[in-house]
C-alpha positions as CSV (number, residue, x, y, z in Angstrom):
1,X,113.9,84.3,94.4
2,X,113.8,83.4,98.0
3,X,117.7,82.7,99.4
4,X,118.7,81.3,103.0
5,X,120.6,84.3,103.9
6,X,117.8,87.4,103.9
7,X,114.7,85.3,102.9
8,X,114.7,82.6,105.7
9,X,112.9,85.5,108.2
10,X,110.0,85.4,106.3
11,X,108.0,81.6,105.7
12,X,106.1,80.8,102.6
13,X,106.6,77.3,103.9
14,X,104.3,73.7,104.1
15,X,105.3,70.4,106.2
16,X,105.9,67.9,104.0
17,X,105.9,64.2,105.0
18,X,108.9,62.4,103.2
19,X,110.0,59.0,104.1
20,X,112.7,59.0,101.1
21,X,116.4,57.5,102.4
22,X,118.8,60.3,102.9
23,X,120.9,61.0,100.2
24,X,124.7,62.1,99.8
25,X,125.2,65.6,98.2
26,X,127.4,65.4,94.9
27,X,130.2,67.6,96.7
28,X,132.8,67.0,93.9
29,X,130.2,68.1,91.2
30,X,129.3,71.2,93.3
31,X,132.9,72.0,93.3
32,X,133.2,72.1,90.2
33,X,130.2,73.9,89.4
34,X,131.4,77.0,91.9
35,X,134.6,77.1,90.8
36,X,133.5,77.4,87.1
37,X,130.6,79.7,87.5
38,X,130.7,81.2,91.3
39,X,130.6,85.5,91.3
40,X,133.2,86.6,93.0
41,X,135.5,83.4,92.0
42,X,135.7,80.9,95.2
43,X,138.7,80.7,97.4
44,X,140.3,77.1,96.6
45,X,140.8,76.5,100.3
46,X,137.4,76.8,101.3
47,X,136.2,74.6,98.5
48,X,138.5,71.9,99.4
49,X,136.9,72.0,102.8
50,X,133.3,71.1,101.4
51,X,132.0,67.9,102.5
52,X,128.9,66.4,102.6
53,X,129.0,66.8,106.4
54,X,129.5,71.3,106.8
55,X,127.7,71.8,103.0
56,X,125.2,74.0,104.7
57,X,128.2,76.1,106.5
58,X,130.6,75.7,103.9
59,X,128.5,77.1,100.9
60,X,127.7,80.0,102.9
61,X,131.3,80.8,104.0
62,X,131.9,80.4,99.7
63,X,128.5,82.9,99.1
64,X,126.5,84.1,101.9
65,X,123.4,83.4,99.8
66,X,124.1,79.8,98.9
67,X,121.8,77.2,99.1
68,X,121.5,73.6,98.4
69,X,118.2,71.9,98.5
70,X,117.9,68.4,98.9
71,X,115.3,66.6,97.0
72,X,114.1,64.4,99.7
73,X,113.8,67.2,102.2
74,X,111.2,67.4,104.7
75,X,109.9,70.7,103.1
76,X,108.9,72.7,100.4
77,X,109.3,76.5,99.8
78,X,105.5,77.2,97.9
79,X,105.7,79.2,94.8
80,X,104.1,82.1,95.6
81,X,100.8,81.3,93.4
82,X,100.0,77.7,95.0
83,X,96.9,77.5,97.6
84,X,97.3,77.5,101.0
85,X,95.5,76.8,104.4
86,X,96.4,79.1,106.7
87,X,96.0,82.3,108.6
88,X,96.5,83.6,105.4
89,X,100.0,85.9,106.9
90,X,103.6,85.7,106.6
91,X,105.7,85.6,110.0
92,X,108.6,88.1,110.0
93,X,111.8,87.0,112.7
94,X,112.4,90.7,114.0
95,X,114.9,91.5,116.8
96,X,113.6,88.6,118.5
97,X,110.4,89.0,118.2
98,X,107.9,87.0,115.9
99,X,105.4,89.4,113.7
100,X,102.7,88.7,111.9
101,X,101.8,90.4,108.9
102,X,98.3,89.7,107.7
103,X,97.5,89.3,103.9
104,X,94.7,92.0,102.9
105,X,91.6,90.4,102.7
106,X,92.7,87.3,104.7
107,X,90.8,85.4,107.7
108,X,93.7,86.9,109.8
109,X,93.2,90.4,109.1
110,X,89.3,90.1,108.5
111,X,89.1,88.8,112.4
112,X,91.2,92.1,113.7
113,X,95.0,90.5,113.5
114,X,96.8,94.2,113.3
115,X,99.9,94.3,110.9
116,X,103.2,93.9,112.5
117,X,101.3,92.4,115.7
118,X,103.9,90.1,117.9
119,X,102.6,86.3,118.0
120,X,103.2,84.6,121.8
121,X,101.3,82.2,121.7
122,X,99.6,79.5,118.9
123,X,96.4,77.4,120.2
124,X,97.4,78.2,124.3
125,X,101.0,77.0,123.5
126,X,103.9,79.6,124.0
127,X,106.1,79.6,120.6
128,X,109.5,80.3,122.3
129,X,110.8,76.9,122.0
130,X,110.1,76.5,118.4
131,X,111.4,77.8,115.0
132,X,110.3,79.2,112.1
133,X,109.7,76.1,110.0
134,X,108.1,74.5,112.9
135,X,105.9,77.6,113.1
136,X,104.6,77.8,109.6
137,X,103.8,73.9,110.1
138,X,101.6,74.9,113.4
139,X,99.8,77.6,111.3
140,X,99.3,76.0,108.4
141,X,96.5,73.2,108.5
142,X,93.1,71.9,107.1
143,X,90.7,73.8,105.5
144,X,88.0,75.1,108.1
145,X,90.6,73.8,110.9
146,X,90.5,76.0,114.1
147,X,93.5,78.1,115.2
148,X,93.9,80.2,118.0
149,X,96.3,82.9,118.4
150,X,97.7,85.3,121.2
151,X,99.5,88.4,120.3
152,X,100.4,91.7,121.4
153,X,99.5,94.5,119.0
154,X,101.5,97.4,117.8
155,X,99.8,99.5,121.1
156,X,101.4,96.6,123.0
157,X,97.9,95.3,124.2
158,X,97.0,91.4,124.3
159,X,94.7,90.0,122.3
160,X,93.5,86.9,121.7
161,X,92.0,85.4,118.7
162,X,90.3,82.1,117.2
163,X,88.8,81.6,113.7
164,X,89.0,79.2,111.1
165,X,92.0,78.7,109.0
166,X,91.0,78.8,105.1
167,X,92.9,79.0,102.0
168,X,93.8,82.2,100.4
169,X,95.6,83.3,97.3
170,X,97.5,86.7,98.6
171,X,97.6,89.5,96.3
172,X,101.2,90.8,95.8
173,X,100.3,94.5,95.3
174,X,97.7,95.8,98.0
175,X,96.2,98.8,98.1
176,X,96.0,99.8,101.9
177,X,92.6,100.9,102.9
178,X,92.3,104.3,104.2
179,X,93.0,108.2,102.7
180,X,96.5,107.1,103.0
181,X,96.5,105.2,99.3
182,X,99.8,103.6,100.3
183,X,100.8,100.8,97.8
184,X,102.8,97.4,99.5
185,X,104.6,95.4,97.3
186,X,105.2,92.2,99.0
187,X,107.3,90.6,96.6
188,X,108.1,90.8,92.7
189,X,106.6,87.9,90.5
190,X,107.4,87.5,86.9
191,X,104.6,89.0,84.7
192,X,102.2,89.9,88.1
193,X,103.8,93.0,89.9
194,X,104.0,95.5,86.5
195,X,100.3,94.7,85.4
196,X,98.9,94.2,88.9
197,X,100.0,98.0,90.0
198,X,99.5,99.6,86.8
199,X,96.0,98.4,87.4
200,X,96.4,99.8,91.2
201,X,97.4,103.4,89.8
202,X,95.4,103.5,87.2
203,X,92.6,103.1,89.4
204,X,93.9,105.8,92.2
205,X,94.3,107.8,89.2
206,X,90.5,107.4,87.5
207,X,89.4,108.3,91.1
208,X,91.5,111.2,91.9
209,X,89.4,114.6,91.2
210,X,92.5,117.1,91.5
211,X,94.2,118.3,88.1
212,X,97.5,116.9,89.6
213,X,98.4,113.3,89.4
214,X,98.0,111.9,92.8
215,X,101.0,110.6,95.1
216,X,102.0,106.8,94.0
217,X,103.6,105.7,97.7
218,X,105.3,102.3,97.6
219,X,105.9,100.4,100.8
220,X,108.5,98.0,100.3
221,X,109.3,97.5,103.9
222,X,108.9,93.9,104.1
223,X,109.3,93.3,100.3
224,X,113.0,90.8,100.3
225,X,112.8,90.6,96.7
226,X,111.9,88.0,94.1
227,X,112.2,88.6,90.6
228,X,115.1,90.8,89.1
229,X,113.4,91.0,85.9
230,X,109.7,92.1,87.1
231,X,111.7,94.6,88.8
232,X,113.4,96.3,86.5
233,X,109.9,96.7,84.3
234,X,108.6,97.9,87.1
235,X,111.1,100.5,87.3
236,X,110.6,101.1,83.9
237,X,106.8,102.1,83.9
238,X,108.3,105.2,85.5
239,X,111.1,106.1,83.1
240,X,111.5,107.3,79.7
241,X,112.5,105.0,77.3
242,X,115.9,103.3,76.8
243,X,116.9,104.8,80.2
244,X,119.9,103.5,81.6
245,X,118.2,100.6,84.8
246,X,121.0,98.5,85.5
247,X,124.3,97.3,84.6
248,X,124.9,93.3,85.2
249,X,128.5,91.9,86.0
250,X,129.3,88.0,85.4
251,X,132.8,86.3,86.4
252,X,134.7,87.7,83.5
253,X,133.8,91.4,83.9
254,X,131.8,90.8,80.6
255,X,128.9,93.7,81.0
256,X,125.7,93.2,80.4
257,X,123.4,96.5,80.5
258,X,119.8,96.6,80.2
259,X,117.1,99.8,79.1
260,X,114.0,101.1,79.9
261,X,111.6,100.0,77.9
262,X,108.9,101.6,75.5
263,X,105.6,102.0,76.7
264,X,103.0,103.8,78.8
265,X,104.8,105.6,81.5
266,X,103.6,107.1,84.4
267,X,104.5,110.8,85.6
268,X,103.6,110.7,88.8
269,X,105.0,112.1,92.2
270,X,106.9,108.7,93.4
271,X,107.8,107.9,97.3
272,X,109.1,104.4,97.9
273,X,109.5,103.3,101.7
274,X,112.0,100.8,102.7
275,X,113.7,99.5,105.7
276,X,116.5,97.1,106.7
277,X,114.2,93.8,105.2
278,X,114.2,95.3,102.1
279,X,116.6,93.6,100.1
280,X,117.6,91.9,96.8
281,X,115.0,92.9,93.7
282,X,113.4,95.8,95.9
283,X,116.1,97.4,96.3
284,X,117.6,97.3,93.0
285,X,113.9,98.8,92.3
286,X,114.3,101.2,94.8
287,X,118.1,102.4,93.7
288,X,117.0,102.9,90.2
289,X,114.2,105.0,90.7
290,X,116.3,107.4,93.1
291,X,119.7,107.1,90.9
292,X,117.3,109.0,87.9
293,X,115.9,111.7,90.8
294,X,112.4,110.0,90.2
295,X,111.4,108.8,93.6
296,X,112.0,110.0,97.3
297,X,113.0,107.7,99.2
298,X,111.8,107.2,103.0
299,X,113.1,104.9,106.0
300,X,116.2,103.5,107.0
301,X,119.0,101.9,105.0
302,X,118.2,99.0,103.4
303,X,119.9,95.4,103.5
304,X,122.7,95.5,101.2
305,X,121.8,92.7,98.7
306,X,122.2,93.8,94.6
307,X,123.7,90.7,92.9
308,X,121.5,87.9,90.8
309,X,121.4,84.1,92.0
310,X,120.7,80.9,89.6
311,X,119.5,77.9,90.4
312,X,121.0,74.4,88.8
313,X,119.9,71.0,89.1
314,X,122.2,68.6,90.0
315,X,122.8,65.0,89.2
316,X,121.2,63.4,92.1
317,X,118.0,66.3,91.5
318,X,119.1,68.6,94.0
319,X,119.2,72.2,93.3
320,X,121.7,74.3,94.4
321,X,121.9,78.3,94.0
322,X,124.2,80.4,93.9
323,X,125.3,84.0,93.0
324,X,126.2,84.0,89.5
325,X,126.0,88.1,89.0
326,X,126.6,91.3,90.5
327,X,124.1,94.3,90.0
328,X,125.5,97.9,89.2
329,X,123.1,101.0,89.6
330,X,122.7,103.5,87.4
331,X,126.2,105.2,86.8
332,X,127.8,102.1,88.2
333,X,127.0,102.3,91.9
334,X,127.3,99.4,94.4
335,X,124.7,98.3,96.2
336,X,126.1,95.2,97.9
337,X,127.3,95.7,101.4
338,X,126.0,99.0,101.7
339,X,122.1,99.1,100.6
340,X,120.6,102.1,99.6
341,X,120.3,105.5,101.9
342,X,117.0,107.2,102.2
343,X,116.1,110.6,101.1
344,X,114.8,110.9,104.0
345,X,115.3,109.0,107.5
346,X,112.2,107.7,109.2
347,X,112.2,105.3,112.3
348,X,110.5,102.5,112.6
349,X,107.7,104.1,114.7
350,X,107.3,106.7,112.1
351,X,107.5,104.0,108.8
352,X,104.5,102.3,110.9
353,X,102.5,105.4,111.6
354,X,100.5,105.8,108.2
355,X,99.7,109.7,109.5
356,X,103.5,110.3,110.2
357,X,104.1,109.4,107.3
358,X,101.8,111.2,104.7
359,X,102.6,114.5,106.2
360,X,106.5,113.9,105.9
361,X,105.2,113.5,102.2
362,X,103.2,116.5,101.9
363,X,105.7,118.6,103.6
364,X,108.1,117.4,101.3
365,X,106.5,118.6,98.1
366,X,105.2,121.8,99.8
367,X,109.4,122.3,100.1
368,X,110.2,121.6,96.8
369,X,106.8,123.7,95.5
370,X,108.9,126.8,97.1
């Protein structure tokens, strides 16, 4: 799911003209609700201080990745299967900087846009005086629409571009072209991530002409989560069954632990690469894997976000989430706060250098062969 605190740097977002009268938030019943259900309990001081006026600040003083969503709001968040019209990208806010990470396949990448290139400017206007939202609003547009873009690529050279927006259905597991085979997992959707790269390996697999099982290398880089519950199958395609994946803590310590399950599994050599955006889902993914000694782990630490959010509607059809459990690791490990540590560190220049980074690989089996 995507929450305000580590989702809001990257925009699955469409403008949506509302003309609805501004309605007040049901504080009292949202006070209730937290205090009843809200992992770690709420301090009572800070929930007396909730009014309809600081809800946005107060919630997240109560649980950094609260969030209450009007239902007359001037925008949507898109589920991630709906249409759009677009450059067919996602926009990442990154020390500053505004990067655009093309869809594969999309009108953005088919007209040259490189991954991770830093967007200046949107149809000759400079995009410093605007945020996020109103980004995504001047990317989005018709079908067929004309958009023109000005970036500075990874090799910090200016380019310009201008092709027609079109609507695109991104694929959640890509297969990066090139001898690297790297795998990116965008984000985890219920009942689309396992079957979507079993079908991935399987076909680097039916292709490979080697006795050995080839390399599976996940990039999760830019992956802040989504589904809990995809993830964990994921994880278990790669372990044997019943498995220990993850232990899940409500407010009354009750414990809650959950298996591999039965199935095909797959034996091969596993590196995941992650970064400080990967959070939530992916990194419960990630910690699992590496708890169990069945994946190396490449990059830098990642964000620091293992607990489980729910959503509730409220009486005046808002919806407000908030973190209703916290995520152990195998063997009880803690993953909130501290995120998971790489096997081995990579900067970023080396995570984005595809070369780098498959002889890190190779030199790590060739170690481990001796």
């Amino acid at each position: 799911m995507i929450t305000r605190f580590y989702r809001n740097t990257v925009l699955f977002l469409m403008l949506l003209l509302s003309f609805a009268a501004v309605a007040s938030a049901p504080v009292d019943e949202i006070r209730d609700l937290l205090r009843e259900k809200l992992m770690p309990a709420p301090d009572e001081s800070l929930l007396a201080k909730l009014s309809d006026e600081n809800l946005v600040e107060g919630l997240l003083l109560l649980d950094p990745y609260a969030r209450y969503l009007k239902p007359e709001q001037g925008y949507a968040i898109l589920p991630e299967t709906v249409d759009r019209a677009g450059i067919g990208a996602e926009i990442l806010l990154q020390q500053d900087q505004i990067l655009i990470l093309p869809y594969q396949g999309s009108v953005s990448e088919r007209a040259g846009v490189l991954y991770r290139s830093q967007l200046l400017k949107i149809n000759e206007q400079p995009i410093t005086s605007y945020s996020l939202l109103e980004l995504a609003g001047l990317l989005l547009g018709e079908e067929d629409s004309w958009v023109s873009l000005l970036v500075k690529t990874p090799e910090q050279e200016l380019v310009e571009f201008r092709f027609q927006r079109e609507i695109y259905r991104p694929l959640h597991v890509e297969l990066l072209h090139g001898d690297q085979r790297i795998i990116r997992i965008r984000n985890f959707i219920a009942s689309t991530t396992v079957p979507a790269l079993r079908a991935t390996i399987d076909f680097l697999s039916s292709g490979n002409q080697n006795s050995h099982l080839p390399n599976v290398i996940i990039d999760l880089r830019d992956s802040t989560g989504g589904e809990l519950f995809e993830a964990l199958d994921l994880a278990g395609i790669f372990l044997p069954a019943s498995t220990e994946l993850v232990t899940m803590v409500n407010r009354e310590d009750q414990l809650e632990q959950f298996y591999a399950p039965r199935g095909n599994k797959y034996d091969n050599p596993l590196f995941i690469l992650i970064g400080p955006h990967t959070a939530s889902a992916a990194e419960i993914f990630t910690g699992v894997l590496q708890a169990h000694g069945r994946a190396i782990v490449l990059g830098e630490p990642s964000f620091g976000k293992c607990s489980s959010q729910t959503e509730k509607r409220l009486s005046n059809h808002a919806l407000l989430r908030y973190t209703n459990r916290e995520v152990l690791l195998p063997g009880g490990e803690i993953c909130s706060g501290v995120g998971i540590t790489p096997d081995l560190f990579l900067s970023s220049d080396q995570r984005n250098d595809a070369e780098y980074l498959l002889k890190s690989i190779n030199q790590w089996n060739a170690q481990k062969q001796h």
